[in-house]
Backbone as JSON, one array per atom type, in Angstrom:
{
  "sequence": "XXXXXXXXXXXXXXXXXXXXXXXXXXXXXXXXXXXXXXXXXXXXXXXXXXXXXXXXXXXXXXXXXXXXXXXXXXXXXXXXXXXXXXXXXXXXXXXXXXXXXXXXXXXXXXXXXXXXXXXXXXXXXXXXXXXXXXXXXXXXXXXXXXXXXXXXXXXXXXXXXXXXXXXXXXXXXXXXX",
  "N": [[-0.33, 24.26, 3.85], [1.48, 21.88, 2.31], [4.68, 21.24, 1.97], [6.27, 19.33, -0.56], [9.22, 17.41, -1.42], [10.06, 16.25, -4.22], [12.5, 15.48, -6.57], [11.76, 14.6, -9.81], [9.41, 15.48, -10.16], [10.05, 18.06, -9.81], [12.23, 18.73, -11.43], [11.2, 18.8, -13.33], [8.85, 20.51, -14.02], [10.06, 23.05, -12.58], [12.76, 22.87, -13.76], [14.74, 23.23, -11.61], [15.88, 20.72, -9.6], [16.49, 21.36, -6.85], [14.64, 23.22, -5.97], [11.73, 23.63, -3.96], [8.4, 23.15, -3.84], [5.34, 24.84, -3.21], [2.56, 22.78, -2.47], [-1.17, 22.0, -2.88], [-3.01, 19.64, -0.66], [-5.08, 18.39, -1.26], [-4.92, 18.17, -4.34], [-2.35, 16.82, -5.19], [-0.84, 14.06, -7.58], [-1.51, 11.03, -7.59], [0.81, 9.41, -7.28], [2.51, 10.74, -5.75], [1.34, 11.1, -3.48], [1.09, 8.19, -3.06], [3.86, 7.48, -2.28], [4.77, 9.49, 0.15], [3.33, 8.73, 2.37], [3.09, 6.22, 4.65], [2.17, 2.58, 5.54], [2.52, 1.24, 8.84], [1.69, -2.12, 9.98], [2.64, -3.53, 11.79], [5.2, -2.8, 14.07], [6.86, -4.45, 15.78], [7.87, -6.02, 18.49], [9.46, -4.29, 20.44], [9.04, -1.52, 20.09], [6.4, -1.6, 20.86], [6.2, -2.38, 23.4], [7.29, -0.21, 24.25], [5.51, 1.57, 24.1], [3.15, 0.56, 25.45], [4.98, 0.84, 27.67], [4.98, 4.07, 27.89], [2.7, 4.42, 27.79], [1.67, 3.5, 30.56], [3.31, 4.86, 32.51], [2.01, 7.49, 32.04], [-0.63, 7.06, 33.49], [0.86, 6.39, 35.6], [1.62, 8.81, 36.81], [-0.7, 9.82, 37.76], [-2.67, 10.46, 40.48], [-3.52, 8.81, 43.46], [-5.91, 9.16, 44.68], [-6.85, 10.74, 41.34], [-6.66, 8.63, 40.49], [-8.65, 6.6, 41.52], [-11.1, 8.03, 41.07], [-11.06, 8.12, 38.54], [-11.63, 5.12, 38.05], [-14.03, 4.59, 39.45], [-15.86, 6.03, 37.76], [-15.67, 4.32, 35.28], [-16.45, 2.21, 36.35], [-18.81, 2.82, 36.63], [-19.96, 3.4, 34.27], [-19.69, 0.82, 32.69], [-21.5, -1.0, 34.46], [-23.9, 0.84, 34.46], [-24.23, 0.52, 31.65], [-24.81, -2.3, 31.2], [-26.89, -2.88, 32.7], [-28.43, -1.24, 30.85], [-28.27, -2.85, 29.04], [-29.66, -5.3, 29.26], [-32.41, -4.38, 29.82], [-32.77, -3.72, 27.72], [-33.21, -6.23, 26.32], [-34.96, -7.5, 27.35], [-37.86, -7.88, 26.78], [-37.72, -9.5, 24.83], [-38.42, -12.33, 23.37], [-37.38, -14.1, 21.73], [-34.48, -15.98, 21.39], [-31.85, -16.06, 20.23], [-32.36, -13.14, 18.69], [-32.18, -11.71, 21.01], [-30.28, -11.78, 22.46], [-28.54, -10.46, 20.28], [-29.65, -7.56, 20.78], [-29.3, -7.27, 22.64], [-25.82, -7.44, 22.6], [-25.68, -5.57, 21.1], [-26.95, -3.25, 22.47], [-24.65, -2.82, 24.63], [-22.06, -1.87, 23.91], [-22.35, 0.78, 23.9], [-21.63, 1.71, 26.47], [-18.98, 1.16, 26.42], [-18.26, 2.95, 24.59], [-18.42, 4.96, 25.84], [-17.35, 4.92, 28.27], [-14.7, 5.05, 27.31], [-14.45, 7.83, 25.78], [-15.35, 9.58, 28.08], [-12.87, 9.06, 29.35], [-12.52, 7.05, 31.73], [-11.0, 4.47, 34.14], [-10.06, 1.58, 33.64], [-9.62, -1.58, 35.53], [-8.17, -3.44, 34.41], [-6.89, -2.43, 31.88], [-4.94, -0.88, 33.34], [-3.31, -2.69, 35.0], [-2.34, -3.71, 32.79], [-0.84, -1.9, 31.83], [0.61, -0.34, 33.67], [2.68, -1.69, 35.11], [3.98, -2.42, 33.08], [5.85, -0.13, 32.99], [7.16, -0.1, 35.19], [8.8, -2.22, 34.96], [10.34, -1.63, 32.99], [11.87, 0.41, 34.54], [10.26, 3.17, 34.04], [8.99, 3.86, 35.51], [8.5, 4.61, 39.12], [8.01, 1.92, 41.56], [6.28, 2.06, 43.8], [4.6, 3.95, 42.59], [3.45, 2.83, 40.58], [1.87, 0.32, 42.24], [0.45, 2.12, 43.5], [-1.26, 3.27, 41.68], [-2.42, 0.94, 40.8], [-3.46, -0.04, 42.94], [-5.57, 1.68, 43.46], [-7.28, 2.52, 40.73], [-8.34, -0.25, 41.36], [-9.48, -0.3, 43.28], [-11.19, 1.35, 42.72], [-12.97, 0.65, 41.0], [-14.31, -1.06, 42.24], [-15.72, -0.19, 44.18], [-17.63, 1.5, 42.32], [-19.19, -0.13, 40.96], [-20.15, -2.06, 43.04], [-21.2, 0.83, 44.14], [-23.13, 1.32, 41.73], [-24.45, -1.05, 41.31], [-25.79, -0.93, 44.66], [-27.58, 1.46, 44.04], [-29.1, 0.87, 41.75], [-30.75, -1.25, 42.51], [-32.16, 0.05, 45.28], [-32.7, 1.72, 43.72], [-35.05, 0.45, 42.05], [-36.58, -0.91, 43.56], [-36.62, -3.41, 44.04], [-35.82, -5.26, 46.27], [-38.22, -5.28, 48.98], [-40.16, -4.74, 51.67], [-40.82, -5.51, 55.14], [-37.75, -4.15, 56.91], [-36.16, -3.12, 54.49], [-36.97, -1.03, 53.75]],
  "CA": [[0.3, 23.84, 2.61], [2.37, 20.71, 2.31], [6.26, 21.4, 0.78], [7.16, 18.16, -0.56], [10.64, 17.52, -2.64], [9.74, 15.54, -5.44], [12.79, 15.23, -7.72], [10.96, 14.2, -10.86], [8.76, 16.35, -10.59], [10.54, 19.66, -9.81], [13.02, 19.01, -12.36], [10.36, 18.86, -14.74], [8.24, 22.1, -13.62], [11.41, 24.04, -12.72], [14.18, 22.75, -14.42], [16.0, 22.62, -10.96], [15.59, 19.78, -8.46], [16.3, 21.84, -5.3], [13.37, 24.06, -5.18], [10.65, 23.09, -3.17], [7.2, 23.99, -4.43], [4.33, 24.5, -2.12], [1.32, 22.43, -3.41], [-1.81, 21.85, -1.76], [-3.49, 18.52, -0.83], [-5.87, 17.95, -2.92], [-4.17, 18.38, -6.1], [-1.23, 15.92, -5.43], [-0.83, 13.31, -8.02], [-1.04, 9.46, -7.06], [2.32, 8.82, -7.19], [3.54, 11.59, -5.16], [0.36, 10.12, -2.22], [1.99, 6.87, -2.26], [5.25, 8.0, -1.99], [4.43, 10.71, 1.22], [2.62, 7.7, 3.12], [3.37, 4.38, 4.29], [1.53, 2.26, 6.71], [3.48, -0.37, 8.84], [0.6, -2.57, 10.6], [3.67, -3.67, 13.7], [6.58, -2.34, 14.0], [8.14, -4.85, 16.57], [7.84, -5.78, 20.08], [10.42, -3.31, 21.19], [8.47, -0.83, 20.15], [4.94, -2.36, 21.6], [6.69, -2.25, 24.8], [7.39, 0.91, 24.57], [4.25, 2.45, 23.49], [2.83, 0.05, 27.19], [5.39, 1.97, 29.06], [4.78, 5.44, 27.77], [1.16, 5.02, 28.39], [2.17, 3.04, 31.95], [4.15, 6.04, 33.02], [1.1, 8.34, 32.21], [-1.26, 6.16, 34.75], [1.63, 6.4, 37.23], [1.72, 9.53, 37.33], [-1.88, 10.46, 38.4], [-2.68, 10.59, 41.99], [-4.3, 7.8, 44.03], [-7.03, 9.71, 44.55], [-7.55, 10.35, 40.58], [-6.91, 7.37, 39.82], [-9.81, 6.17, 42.4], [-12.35, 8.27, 40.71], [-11.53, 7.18, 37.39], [-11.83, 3.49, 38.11], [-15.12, 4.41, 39.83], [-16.74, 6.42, 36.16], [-15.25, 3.54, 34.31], [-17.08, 0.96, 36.46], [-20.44, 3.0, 36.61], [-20.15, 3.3, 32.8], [-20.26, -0.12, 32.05], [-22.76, -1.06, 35.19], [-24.83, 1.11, 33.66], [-24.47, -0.38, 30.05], [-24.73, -3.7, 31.27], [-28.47, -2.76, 32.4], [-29.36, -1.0, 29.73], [-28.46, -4.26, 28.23], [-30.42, -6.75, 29.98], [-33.64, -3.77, 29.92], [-33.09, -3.79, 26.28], [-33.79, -7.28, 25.74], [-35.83, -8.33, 28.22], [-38.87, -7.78, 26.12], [-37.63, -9.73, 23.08], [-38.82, -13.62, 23.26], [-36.53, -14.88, 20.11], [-33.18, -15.85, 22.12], [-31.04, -15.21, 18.89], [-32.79, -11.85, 18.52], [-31.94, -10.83, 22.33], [-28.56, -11.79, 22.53], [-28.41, -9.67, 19.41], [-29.69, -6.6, 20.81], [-28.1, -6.97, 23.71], [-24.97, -6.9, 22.02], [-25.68, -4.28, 19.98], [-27.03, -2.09, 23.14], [-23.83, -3.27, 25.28], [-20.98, -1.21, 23.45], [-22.52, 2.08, 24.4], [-20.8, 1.86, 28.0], [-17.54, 1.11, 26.39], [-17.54, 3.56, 24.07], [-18.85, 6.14, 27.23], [-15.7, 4.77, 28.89], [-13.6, 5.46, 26.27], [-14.71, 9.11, 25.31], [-15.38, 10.28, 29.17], [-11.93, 8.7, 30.16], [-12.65, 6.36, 32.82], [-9.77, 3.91, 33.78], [-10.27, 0.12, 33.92], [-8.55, -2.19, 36.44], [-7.68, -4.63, 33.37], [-6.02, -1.81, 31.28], [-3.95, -0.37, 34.02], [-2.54, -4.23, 35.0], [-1.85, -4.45, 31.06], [0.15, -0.54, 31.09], [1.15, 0.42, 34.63], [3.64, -2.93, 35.77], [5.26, -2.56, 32.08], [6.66, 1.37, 33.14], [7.6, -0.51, 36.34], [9.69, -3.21, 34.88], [11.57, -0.86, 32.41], [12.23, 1.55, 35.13], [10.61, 4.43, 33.88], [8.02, 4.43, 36.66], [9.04, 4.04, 40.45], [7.25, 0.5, 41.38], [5.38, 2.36, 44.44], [3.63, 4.87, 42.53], [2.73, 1.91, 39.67], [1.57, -0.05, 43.07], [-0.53, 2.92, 43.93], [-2.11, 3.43, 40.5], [-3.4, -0.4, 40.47], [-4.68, -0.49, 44.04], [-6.2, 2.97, 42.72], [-7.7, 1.54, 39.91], [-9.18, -1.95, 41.36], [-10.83, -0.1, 44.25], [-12.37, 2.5, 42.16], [-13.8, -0.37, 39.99], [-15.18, -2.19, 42.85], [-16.95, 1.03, 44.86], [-18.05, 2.04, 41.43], [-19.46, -1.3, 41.15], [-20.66, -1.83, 44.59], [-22.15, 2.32, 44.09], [-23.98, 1.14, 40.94], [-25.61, -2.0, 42.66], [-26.87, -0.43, 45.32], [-28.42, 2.59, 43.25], [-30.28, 0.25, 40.63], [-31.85, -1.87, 43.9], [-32.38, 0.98, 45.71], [-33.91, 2.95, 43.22], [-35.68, 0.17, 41.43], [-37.55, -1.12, 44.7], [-36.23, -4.73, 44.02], [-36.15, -5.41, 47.55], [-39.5, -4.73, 49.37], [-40.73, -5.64, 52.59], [-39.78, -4.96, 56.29], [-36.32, -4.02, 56.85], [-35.56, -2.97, 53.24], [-37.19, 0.17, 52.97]],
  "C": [[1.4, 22.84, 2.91], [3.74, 21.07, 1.43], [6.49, 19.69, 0.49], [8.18, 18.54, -2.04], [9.89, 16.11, -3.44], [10.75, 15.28, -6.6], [12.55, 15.29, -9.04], [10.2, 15.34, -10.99], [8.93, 18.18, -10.42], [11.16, 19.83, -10.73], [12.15, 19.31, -13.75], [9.7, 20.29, -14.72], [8.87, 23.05, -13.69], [12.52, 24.21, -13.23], [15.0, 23.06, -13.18], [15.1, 21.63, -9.61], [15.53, 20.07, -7.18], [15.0, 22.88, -5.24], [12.3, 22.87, -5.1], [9.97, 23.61, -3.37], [6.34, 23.49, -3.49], [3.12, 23.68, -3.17], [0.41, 21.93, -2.33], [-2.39, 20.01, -2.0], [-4.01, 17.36, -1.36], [-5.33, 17.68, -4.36], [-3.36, 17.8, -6.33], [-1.6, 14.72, -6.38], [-1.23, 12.1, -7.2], [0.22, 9.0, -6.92], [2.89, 9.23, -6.01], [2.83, 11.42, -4.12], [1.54, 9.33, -1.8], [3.46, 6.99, -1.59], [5.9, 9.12, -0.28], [4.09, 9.82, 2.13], [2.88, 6.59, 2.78], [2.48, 3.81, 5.62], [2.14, 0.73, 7.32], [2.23, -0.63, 10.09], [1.19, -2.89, 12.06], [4.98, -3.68, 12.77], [7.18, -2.95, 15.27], [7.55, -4.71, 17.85], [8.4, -5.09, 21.3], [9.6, -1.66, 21.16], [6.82, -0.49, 20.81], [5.38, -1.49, 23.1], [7.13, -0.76, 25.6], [6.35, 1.99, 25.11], [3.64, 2.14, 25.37], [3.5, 0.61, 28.03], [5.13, 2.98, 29.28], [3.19, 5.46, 28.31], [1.07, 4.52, 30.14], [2.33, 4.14, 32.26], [3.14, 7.23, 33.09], [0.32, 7.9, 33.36], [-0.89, 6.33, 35.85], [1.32, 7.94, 37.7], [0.43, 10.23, 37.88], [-2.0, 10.07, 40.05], [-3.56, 9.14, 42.38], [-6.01, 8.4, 43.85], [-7.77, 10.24, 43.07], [-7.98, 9.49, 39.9], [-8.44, 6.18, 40.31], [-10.78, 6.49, 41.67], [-12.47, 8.09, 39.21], [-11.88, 5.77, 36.9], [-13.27, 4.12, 38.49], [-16.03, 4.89, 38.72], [-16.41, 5.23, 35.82], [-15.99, 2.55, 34.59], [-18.99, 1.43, 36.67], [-21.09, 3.1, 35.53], [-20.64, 2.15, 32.46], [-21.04, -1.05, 33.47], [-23.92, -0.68, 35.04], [-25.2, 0.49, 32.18], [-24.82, -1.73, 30.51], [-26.52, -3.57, 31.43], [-28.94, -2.29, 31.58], [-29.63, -2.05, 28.57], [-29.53, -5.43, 28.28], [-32.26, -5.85, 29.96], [-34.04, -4.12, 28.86], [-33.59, -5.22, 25.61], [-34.67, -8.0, 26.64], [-37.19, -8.58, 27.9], [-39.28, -8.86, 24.63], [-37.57, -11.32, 23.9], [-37.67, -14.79, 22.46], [-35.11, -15.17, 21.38], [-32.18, -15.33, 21.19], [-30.92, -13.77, 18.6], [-32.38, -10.92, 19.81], [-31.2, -10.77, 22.9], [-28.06, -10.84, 21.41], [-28.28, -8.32, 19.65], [-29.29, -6.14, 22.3], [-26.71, -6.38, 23.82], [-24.41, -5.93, 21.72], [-26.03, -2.7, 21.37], [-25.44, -1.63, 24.31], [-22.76, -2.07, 25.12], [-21.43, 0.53, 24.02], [-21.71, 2.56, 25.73], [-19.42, 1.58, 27.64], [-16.91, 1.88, 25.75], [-17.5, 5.32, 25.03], [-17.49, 5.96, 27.78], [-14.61, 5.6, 27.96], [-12.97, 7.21, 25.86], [-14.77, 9.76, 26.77], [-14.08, 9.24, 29.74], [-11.96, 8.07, 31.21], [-11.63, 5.87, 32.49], [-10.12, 2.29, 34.43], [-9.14, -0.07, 34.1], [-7.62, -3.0, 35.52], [-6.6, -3.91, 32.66], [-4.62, -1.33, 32.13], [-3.36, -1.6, 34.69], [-1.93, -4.15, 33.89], [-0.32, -2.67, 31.5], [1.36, -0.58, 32.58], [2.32, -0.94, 35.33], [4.81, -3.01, 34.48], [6.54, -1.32, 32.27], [6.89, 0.5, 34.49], [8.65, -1.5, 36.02], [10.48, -2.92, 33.85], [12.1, 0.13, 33.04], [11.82, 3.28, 34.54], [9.43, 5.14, 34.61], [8.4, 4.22, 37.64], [7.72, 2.74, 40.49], [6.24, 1.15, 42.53], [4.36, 3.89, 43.66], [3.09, 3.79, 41.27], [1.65, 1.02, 40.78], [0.36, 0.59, 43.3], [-1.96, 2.77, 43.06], [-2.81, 1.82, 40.08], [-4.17, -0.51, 41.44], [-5.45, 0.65, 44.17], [-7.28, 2.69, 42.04], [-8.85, 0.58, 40.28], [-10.11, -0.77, 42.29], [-11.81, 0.95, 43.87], [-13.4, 1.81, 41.35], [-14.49, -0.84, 40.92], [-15.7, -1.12, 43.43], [-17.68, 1.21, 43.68], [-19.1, 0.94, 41.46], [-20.33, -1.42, 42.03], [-22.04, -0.29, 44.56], [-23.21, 1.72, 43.3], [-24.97, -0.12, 41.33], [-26.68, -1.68, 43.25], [-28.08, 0.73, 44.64], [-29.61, 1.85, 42.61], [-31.19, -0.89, 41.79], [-32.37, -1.44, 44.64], [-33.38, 1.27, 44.96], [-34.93, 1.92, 42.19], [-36.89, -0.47, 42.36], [-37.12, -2.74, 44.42], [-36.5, -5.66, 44.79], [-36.85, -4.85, 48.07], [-39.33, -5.41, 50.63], [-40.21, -4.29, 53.89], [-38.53, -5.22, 56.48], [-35.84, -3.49, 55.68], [-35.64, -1.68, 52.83], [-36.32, 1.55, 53.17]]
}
């Protein structure tokens, strides 16, 4: 149950302005919505900066070693999406049509990232150097968490490579097998 003070409308119901009446969700007027909720689209680069440190400062604080194996999901996520991309249209003739469903198959690995928490090298450059240059990360554990990061992206990378050449027989012959 939501208490809101309403003025106006307590004085009217109760005849006194200080009680607070429980009312539920649903049932609130329009007025008394708008009035409960506001939506500010930016609130300021001081606050931006903040938000980049607070999530910086989270980053820092994970270990080298998790930070390693979330760069390495994050880059087998979209290694994998990227082929399912290029499988998905490789059938389709139209170029318009196969850049289309390429597209369209593409996002699956980012939203895999997203939802199984992987950690891209790009994001943690953008977070983990801003908690380093407001002091509210030490600069060797921000240090850590990028060369964390990149090399989990590039084994991941590197892992997914070899796997899809490997396991697709790509390379044939002597010496390969």
């Amino acid at each position: 149950k939501n208490l809101i003070h309403n003025e106006s409308r307590h004085s009217r119901e109760s005849g006194n302005p200080e009680i607070i009446q429980p009312i539920k969700e649903h049932t609130m007027r329009q007025d008394v919505q708008e009035e409960s909720s506001h939506f500010v689209p930016y609130s300021g680069l001081s606050d931006t900066i903040h938000e980049l440190a607070a999530s910086g400062v989270t980053k820092s604080r994970l270990g080298p070693g998790q930070v390693f194996v979330l760069g390495f999901i994050a880059s087998s996520y979209l290694s994998f999406a990227t082929t399912l991309s290029i499988v998905a249209g490789a059938g389709i003739q139209t170029p318009g049509l196969q850049k289309l469903v390429m597209g369209l198959v593409f996002p699956i690995g980012l939203i895999s990232l997203v939802i199984g928490g992987g950690e891209m090298w790009t994001g943690t450059a953008m977070n983990a150097p801003v908690a380093g240059m407001t002091g509210r990360a030490p600069w060797k554990a921000v240090l850590y968490t990028l060369a964390g990061s990149y090399a989990g992206n590039f084994a991941g990378g590197l892992f997914c490579a070899w796997l899809l050449i490997k396991g697709s027989n790509i390379i044939i012959g002597p010496g390969y097998a």
